[in-house]
C-alpha positions as a Markdown table, in Angstrom:
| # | Residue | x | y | z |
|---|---|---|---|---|
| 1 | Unk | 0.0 | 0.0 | 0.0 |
| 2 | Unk | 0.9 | 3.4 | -0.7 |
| 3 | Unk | 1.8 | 4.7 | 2.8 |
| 4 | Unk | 1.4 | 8.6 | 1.1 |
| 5 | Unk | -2.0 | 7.7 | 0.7 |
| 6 | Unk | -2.7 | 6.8 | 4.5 |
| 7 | Unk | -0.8 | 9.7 | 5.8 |
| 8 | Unk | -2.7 | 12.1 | 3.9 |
| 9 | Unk | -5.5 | 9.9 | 5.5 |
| 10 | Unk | -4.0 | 10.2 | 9.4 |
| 11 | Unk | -4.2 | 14.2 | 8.3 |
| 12 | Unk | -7.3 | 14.3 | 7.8 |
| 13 | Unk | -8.9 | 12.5 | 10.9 |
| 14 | Unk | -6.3 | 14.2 | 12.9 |
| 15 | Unk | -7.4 | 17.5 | 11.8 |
| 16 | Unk | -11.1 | 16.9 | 11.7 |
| 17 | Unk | -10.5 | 15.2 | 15.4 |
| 18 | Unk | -9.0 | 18.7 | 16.1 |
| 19 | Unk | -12.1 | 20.2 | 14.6 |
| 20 | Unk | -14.1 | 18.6 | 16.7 |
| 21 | Unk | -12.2 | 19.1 | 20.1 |
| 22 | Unk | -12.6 | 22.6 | 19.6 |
| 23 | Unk | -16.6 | 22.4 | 18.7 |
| 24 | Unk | -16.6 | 20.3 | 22.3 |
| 25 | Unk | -15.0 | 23.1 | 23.8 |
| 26 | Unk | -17.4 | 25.7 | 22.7 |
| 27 | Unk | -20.4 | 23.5 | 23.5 |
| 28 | Unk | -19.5 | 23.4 | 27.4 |
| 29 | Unk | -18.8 | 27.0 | 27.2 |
| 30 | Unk | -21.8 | 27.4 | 25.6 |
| 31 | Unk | -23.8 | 25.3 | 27.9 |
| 32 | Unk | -22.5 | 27.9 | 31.0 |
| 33 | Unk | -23.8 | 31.0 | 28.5 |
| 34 | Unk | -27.0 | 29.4 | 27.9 |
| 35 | Unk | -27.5 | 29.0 | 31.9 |
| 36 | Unk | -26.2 | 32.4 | 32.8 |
| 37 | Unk | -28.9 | 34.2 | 29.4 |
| 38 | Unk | -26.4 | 35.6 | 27.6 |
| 39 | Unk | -27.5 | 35.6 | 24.3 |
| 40 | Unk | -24.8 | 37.9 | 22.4 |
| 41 | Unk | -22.2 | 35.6 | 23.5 |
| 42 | Unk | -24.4 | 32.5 | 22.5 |
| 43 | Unk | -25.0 | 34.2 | 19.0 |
| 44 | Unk | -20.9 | 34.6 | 18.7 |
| 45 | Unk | -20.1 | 30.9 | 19.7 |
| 46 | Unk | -23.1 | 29.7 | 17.2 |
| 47 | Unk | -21.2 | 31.9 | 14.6 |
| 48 | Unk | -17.9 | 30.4 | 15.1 |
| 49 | Unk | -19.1 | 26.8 | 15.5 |
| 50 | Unk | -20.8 | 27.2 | 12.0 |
| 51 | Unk | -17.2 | 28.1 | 10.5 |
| 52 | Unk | -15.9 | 25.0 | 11.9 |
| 53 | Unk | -18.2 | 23.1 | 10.7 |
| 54 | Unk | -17.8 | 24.3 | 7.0 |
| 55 | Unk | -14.3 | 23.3 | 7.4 |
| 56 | Unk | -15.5 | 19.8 | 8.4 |
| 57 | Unk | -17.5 | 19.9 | 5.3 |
| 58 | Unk | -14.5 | 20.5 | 3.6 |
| 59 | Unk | -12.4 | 17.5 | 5.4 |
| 60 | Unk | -15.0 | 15.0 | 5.1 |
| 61 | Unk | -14.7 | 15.7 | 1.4 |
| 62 | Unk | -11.2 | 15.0 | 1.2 |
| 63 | Unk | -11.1 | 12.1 | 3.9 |
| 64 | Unk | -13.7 | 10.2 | 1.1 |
| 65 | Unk | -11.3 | 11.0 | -1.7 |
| 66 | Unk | -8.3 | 9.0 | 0.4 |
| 67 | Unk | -10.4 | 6.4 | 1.6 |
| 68 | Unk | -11.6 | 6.0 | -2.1 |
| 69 | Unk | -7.7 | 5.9 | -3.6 |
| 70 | Unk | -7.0 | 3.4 | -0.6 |
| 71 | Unk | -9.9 | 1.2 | -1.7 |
| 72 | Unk | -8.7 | 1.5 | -5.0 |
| 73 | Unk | -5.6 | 0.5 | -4.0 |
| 74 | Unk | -6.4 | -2.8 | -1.7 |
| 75 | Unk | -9.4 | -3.3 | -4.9 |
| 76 | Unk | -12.4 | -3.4 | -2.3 |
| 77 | Unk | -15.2 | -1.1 | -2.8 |
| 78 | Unk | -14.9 | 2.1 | -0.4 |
| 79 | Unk | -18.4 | 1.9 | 1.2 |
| 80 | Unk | -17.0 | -1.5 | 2.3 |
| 81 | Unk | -13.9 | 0.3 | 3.6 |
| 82 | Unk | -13.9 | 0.9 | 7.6 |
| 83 | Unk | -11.7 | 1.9 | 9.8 |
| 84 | Unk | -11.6 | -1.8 | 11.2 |
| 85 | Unk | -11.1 | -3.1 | 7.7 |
| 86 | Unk | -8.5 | -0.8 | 6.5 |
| 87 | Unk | -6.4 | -1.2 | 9.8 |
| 88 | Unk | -6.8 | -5.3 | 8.9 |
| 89 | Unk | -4.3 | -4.2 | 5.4 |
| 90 | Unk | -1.6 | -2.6 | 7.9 |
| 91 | Unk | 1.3 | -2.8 | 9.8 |
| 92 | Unk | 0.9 | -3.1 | 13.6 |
| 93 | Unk | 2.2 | 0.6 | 14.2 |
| 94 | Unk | -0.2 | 1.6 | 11.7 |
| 95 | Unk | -3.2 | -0.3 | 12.6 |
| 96 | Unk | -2.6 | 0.8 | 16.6 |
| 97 | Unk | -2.0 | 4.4 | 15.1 |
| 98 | Unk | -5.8 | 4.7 | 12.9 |
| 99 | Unk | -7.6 | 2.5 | 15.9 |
| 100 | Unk | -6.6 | 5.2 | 18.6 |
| 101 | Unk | -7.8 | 8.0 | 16.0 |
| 102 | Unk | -10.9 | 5.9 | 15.6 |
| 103 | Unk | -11.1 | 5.9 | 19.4 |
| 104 | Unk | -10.2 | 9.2 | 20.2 |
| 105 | Unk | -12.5 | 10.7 | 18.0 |
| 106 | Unk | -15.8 | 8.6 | 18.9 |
| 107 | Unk | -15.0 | 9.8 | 22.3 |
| 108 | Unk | -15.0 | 13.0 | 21.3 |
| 109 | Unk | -18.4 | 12.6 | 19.4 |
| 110 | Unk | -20.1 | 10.8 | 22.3 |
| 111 | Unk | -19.5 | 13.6 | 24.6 |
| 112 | Unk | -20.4 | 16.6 | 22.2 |
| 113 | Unk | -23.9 | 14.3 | 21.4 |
| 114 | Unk | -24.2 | 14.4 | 25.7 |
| 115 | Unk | -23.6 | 18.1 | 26.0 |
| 116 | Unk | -25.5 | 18.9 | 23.1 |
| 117 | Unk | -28.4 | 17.2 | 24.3 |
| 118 | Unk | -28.2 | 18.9 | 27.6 |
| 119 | Unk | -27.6 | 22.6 | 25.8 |
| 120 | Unk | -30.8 | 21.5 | 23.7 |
| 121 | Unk | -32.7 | 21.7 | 26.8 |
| 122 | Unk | -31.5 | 24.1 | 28.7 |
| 123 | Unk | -32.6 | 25.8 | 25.4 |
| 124 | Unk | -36.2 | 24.2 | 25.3 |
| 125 | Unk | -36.8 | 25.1 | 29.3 |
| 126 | Unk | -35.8 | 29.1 | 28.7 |
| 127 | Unk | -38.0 | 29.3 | 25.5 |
| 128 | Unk | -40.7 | 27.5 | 27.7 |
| 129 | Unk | -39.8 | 30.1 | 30.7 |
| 130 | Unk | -40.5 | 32.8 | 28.6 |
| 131 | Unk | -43.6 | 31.4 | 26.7 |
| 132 | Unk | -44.8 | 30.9 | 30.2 |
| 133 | Unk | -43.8 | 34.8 | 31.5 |
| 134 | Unk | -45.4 | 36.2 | 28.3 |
| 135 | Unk | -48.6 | 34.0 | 28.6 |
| 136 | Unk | -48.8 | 35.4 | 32.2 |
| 137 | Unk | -48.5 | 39.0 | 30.7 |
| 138 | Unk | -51.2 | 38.6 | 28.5 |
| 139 | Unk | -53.2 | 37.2 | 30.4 |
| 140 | Unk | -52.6 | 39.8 | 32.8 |
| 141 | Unk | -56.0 | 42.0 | 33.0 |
| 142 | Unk | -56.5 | 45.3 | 35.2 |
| 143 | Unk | -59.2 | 45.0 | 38.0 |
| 144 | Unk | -61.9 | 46.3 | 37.0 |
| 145 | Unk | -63.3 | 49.3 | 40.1 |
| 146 | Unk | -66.2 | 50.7 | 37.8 |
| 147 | Unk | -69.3 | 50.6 | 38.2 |
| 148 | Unk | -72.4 | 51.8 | 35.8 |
| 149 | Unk | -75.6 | 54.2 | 36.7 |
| 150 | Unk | -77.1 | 51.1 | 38.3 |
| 151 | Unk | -74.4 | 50.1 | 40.8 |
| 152 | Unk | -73.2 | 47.6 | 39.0 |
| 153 | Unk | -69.4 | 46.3 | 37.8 |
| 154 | Unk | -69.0 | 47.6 | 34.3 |
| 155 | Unk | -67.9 | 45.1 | 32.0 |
| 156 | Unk | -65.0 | 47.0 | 30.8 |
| 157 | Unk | -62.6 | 45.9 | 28.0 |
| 158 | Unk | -60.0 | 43.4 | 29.0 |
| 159 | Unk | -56.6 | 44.6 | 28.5 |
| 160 | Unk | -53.5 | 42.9 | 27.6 |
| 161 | Unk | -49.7 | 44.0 | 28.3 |
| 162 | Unk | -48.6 | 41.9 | 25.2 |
| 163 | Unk | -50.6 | 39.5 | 22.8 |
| 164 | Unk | -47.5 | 37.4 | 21.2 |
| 165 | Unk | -46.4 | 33.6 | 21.1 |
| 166 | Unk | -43.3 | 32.3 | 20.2 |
């Protein structure tokens, strides 16, 4: 096998394991933002996590290029090509090396699916807070202390601070 091939290959997961480190890292930032309301900072990390994730875009693109010369190479087809299967073709050193990377990043992946999760409903539970406040708010009437010529309540107009839903 052409090792040139499979280095450009270790590049590639190595940078897109990079990638996603520093996604992870905004995401618990991001959860502490979400708690503490601070939505200008929560717009800026959403801005730069949307950057990083065009630049994965752009190394998945060229990860299925390598895989596909590497299949090409060892003639199996490359949506049969897995990590497992292609570290089965290598040295020892070189098999150890693409199962850590493997590892590593499904470690990665598994905690950035936890936190999102939780930053998903931290979300949820401040969009339902303030659905709740401004359903409070409009349903917010003033008491009504008229009366008419007979001595009676007035029916006055109900009156709302705010009539929105989100």
């Amino acid at each position: 096998m052409e090792y040139e091939k499979l280095n450009a290959l270790f590049n590639v997961l190595n940078e897109e394991t990079r990638i996603y480190e520093e996604i992870l890292k905004l995401s618990r930032e991001k959860k502490d933002i979400v708690i503490e309301g601070k939505v200008a900072e929560l717009e800026k990390i959403t801005k730069i996590e949307q950057s990083l994730v065009v630049n994965l875009g752009k190394l998945e693109t060229l990860r299925e290029k390598c895989v596909e010369e590497i299949a090409d190479q060892l003639n199996i087809k490359p949506s049969e090509l897995t990590i497992t299967e292609l570290s089965k073709h290598l040295n020892e050193e070189n098999s150890k090396k693409l199962i850590e990377c493997k590892t590593k990043l499904e470690n990665i992946l598994k905690e950035l699916k936890e936190i999102n999760q939780l930053n998903s409903k931290l979300i949820k539970n401040s969009l339902d807070y303030i659905d709740f406040s401004l359903n409070i708010l409009s349903a917010a009437s003033e008491t009504n202390n008229n009366y008419n010529n007979d001595g009676e309540v007035s029916g006055g107009s109900k009156r709302t601070f705010m009539d929105i839903k989100l």
